[in-house]
C-alpha positions in Angstrom: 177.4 20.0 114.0 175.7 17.4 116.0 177.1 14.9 118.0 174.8 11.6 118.9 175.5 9.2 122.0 176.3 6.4 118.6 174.2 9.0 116.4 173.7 12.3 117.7 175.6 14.0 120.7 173.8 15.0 123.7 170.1 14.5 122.9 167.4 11.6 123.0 165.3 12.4 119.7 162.5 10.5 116.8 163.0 13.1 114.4 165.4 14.8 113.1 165.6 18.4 110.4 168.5 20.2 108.9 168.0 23.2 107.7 171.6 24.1 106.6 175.3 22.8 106.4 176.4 21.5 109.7 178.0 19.1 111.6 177.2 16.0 113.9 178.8 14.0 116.0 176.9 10.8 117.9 177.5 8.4 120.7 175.4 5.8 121.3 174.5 3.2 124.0 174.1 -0.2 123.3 171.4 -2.0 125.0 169.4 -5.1 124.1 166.5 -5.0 121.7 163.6 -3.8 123.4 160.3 -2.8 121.5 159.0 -1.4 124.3 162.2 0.8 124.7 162.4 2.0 121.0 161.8 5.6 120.0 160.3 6.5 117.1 162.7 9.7 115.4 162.3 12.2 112.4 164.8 14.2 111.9 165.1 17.5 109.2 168.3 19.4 108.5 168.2 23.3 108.3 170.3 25.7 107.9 173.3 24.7 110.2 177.0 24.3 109.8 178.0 27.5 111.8 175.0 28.7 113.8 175.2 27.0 117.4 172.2 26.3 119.5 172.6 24.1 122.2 172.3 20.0 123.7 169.4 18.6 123.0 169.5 15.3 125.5 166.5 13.1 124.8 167.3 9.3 126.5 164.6 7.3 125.0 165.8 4.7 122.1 164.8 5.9 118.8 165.1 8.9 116.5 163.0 9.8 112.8 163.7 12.5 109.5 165.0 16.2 109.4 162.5 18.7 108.2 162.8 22.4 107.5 160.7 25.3 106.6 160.7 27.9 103.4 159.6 31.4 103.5 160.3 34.1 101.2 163.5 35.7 101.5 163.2 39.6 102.7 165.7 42.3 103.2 166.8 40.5 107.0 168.4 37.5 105.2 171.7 39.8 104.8 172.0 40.2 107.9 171.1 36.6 108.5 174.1 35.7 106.3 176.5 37.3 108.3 175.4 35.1 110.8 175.3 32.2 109.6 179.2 32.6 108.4 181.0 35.0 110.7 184.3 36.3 110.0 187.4 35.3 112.0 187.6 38.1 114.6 189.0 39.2 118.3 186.4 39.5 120.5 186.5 41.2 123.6 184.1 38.5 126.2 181.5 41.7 126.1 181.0 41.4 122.8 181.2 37.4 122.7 177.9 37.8 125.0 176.9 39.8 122.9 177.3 37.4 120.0 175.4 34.6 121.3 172.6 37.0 123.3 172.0 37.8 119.2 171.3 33.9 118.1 169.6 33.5 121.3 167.4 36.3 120.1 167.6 35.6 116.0 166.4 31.3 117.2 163.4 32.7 119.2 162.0 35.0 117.0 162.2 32.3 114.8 160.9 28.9 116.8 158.1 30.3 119.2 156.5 27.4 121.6 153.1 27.1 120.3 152.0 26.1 123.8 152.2 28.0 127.1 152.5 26.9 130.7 148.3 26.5 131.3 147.9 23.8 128.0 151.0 22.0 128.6 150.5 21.9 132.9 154.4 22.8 132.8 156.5 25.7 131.8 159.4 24.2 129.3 161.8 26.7 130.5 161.2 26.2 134.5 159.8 22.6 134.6 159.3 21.1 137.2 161.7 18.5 139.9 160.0 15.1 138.7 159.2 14.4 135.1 155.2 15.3 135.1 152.7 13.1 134.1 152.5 12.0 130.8 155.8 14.1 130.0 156.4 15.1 127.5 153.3 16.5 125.9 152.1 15.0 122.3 149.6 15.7 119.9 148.5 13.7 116.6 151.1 13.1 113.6 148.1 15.0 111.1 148.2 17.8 113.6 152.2 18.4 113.9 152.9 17.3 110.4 150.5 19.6 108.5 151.2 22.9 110.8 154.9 22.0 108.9 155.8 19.9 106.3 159.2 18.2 106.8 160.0 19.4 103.3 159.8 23.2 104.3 163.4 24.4 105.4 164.4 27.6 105.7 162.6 30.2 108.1 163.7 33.9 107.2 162.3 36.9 109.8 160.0 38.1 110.0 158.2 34.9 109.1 158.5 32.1 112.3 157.7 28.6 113.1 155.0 27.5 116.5 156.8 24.6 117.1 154.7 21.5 119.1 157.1 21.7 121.8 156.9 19.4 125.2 160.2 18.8 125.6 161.9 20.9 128.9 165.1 22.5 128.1 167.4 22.6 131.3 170.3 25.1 131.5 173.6 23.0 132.6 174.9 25.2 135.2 171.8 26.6 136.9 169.5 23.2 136.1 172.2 20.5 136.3 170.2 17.8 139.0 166.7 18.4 137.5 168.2 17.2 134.4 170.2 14.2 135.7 166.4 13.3 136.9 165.0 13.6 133.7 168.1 12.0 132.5 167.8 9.1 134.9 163.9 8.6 134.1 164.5 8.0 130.4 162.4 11.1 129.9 163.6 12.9 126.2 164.8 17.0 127.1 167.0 19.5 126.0 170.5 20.6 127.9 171.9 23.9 127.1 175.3 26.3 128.2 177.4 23.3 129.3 180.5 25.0 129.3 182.7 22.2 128.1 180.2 22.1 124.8 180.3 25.7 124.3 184.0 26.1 124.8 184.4 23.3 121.0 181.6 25.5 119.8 183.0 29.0 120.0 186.3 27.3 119.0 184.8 26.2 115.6 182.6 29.6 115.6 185.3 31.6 116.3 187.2 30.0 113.1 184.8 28.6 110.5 187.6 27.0 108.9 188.9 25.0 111.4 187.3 22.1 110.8 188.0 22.4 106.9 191.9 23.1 107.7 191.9 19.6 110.1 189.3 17.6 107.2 191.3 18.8 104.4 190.5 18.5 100.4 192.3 15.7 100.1 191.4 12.7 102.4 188.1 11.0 101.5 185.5 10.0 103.6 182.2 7.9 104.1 179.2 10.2 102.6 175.6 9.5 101.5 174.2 11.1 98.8 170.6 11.3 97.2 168.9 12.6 94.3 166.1 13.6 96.5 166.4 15.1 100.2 165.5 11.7 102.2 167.6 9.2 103.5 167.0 6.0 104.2 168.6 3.3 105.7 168.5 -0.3 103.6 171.2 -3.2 103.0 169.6 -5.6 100.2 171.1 -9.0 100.6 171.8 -10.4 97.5 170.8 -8.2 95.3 167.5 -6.4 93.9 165.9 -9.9 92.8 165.7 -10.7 96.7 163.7 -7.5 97.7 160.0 -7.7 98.8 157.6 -7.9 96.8 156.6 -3.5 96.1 159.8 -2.8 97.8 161.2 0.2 96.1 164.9 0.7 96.9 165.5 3.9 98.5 167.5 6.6 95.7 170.1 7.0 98.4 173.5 5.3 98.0 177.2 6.1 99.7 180.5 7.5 98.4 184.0 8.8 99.6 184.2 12.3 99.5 186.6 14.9 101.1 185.2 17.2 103.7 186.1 20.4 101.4 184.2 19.4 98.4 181.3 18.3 101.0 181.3 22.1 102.4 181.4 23.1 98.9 177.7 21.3 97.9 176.4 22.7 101.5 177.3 26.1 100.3 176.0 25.6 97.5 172.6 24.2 98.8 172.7 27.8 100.9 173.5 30.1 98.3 170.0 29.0 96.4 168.1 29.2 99.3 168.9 32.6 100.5 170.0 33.8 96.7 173.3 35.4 98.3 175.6 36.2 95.8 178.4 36.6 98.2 177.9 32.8 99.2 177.7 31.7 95.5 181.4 33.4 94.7 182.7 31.6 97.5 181.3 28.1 96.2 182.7 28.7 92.7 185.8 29.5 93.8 186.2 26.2 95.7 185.0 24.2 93.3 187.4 25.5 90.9 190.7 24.8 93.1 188.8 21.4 93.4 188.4 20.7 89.8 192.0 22.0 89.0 193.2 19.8 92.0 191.4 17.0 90.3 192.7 17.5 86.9 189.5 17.2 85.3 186.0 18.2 85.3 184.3 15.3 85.7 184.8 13.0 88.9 184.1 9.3 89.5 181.7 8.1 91.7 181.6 4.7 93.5 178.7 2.3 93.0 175.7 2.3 95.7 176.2 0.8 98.9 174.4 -2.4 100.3 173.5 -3.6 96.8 175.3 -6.5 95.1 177.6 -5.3 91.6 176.2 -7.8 89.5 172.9 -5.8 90.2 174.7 -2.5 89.2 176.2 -4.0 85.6 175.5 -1.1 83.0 175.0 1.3 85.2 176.9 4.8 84.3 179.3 5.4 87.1 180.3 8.7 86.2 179.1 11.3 88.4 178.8 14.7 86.8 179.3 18.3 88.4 175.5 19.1 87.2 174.4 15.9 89.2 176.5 16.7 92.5 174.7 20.5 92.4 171.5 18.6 92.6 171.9 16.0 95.0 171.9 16.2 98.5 174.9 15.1 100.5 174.9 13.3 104.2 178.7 13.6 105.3 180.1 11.7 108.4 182.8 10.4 110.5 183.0 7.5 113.0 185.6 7.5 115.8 185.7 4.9 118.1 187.9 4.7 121.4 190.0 1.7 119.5 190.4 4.0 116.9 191.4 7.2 118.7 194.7 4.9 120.2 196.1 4.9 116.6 194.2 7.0 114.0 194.8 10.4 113.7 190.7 11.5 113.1 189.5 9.2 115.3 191.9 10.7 118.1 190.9 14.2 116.6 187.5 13.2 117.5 187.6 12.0 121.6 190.2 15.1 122.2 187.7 17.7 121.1 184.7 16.6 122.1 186.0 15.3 126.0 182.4 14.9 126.8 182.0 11.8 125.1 185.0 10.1 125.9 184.2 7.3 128.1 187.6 7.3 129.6 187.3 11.1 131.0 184.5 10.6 133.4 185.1 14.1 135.3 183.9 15.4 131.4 181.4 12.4 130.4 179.4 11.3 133.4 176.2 13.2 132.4 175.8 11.8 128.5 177.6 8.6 128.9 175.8 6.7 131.5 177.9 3.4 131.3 181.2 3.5 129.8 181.4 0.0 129.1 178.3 0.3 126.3 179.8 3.5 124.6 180.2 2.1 121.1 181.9 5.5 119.5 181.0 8.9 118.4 179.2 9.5 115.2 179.4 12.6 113.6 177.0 14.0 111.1 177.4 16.9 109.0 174.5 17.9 107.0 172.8 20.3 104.5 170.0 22.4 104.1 167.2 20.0 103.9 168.6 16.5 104.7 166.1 14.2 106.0 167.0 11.5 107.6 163.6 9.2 107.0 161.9 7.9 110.4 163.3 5.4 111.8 163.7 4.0 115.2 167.6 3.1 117.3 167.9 0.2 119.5 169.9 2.6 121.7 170.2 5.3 123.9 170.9 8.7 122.4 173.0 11.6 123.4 172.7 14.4 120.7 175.1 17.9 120.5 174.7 20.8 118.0 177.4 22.8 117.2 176.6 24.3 114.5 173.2 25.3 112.5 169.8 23.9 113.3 168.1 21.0 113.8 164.3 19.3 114.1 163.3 16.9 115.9 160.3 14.7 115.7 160.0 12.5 118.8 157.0 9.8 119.7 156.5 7.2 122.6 157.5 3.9 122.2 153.9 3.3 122.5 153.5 5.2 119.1 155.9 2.9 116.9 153.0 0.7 116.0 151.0 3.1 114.6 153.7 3.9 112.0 153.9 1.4 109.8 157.4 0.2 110.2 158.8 -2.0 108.6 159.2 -5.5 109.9 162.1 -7.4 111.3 164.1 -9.3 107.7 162.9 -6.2 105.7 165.9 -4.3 103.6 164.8 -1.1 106.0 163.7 -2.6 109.2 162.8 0.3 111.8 161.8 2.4 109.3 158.4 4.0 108.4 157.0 2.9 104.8 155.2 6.3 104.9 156.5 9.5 103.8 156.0 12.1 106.6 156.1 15.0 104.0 153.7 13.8 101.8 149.9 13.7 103.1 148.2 11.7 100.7 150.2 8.6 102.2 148.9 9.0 105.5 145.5 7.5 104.0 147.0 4.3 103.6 147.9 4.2 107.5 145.0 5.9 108.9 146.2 4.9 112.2 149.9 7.3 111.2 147.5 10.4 111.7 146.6 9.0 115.1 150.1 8.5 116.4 150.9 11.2 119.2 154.3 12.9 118.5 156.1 16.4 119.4 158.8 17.9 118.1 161.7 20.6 119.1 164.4 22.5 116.9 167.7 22.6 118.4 
């Protein structure tokens, strides 16, 4: 899970990558529009609903796509498995350390720095008091982009990632006033072992289904779905006739859909990619209590968001179960302090995740820095490969994973001109016209393959 300071939790990014299911929760802070304040973010989705990593806290305005990578599966993705969906069990705090000294050790071998100390003139892991000098490090777009596609999303041992790291990661307890610096500086870095943070993830670790059990099959919720992995923000006013000239509307749309049958496409989306048999039982058995709480085998689906219905007139609305296996689906909730005084999710929300609640500043004084801007909690629960196309926030971000893994792709302010966004009016203003995962498009922005950017998986 990921939690975002009004899109992620705990984390300023640009970029974005799921790799599996998981789930996010943001808060955001508003601030007035600023171009020299805006980050540019990419942001890729792997494989994440119960693996935990850490806070990633980035406080520069912006954030891009999620990208992930493939590698042949291999005799270790078993073992992986059981990792990626423990079993409910007592654990003694020995073997709890244990536990997470495993994913420390499984994330490592799988994301290696690609950089030392003498390149970057800073050790990530022991930086230094005062952001450095042109902090964080960045190299060119071509560079980043072609060492891994944003399309590439699952990483099995012994095969690993070199990630273009230049982000510091700060541990909470030991590293608590070098990161408020950072923090304070606007500088974009990564916050790990904060005790109230790991306390909701061993929770939900400790349980997988905890969050199912509280969600339920039965209440819907606001989801995006695709046909392809990308999303993209757009809101068309007035229809299709009024979109720009060349302006292809993005395949991504919104439904309701129940937090249950959401897990179940996740699952789903896992069970290819690892060909696990033991994860593909599971999904058929849920979607058949689905279907024979449905009544039928076919479900409706609502018409796309942001477009007007006289544009949708013909369109098929049904939505079959063969479609839903090969789509990709973005699920979320928004809670908002308002909300938390009356509705049941929304107050779900703020008493789990204390460290975004504006009103508990003992718990929320590090990623909210004025409680008066907090404008709610967004959480985000995605699948293996989600992208979330890149984009830039007016905002600062506070991103939290609980669960599964996430990559970032982050660039100065000073960048966002170099990657063909979008103007201001435009169905997707702040986002990029040019697909990250796709090289041939870089041609027609020679200046994209310029633009410096880094990246971190979190």
């Amino acid at each position: 899970m990921a939690l975002e300071h009004r899109r992620t939790a705990a984390s300023s990014s640009k970029d974005k990558t799921d790799r599996k299911s998981k789930s996010g929760t943001v808060k955001r802070r508003r601030r007035k529009s600023d171009p020299n304040k805006a980050t540019c973010i990419a942001t890729v989705t792997f494989a994440a609903f119960f693996l935990s990593i850490g806070f990633v806290a980035n406080l520069f305005l912006g954030k891009w796509g999620d990208s992930n990578t493939i590698a042949s599966a291999n005799s270790d993705s078993r073992r992986l498995l059981k990792e990626w969906t423990p079993k409910k069990e007592d654990m003694s705090s020995h073997d709890e350390k244990e536990k997470l000294k495993q994913k420390e050790e499984r994330y490592h071998s799988l994301y290696r720095p690609k950089f030392d100390e003498k390149t970057l003139g800073y050790d990530i892991f022991n930086c230094p008091p005062q952001p450095p000098e042109d902090y964080p490090m960045a190299w060119k777009t071509s560079e980043v982009l072609l060492n891994w596609n944003p399309n590439d999303v699952t990483t099995i041992a012994p095969n690993y990632r070199e990630v273009y790291q230049g982000l510091c990661v700060f541990d909470y307890e030991r590293q608590y006033e070098i990161a408020l610096t950072y923090r304070n500086a606007e500088k974009p870095f990564v916050i790990r072992n904060d005790p109230k943070v790991m306390a909701v993830v061993k929770k939900w670790d400790d349980d997988p289904e905890y969050l199912h059990k509280v969600l339920g099959d039965v209440e819907e919720y606001r989801t995006e779905r695709s046909p392809v992995n990308q999303f993209m923000w757009y809101r068309l006013r007035g229809g299709k006739s009024n979109s720009p000239a060349g302006y292809q509307v993005p395949p991504n749309d919104e439904t309701q859909m129940p937090f249950g049958e959401w897990l179940e496409h996740a699952l789903d989306k896992d069970a290819k990619a690892l060909g696990s048999a033991e994860l593909a039982d599971r999904v058929k058995a849920m979607k058949e209590r689905r279907l024979t709480r449905a009544g039928n085998k076919n479900e409706v689906g609502d018409e796309p968001l942001g477009i007007d219905d006289e544009d949708n007139k013909g369109q098929d609305d049904e939505e079959s179960e063969e479609s839903k296996e090969n789509k990709w689906y973005y699920f979320r909730i928004n809670a908002t302090v308002k909300g938390a005084k009356k509705g049941r999710i929304d107050k779900f929300v703020y008493d789990e995740l204390t460290f975004f609640d504006p009103r508990k500043r003992e718990d929320s004084s590090f990623y909210i820095v004025d409680p008066k801007e907090e404008r709610g909690i967004n959480c985000r629960f995605g699948m293996r490969g989600v992208i979330a196309a890149n984009h830039f926030d007016m905002s600062r971000n506070m991103i939290a994973i609980f669960g599964g893994e996430r990559r970032y792709v982050l660039g100065h302010p000073s960048q966002c001109s170099k990657m063909a966004l979008y103007p201001r009016g435009h169905p997707s203003l702040r986002h990029s016209a040019i697909d990250w995962s796709n090289p041939t498009e870089w041609d027609k922005n020679p200046e994209f393959k310029e633009a410096l950017i880094n990246e971190v998986v979190s």
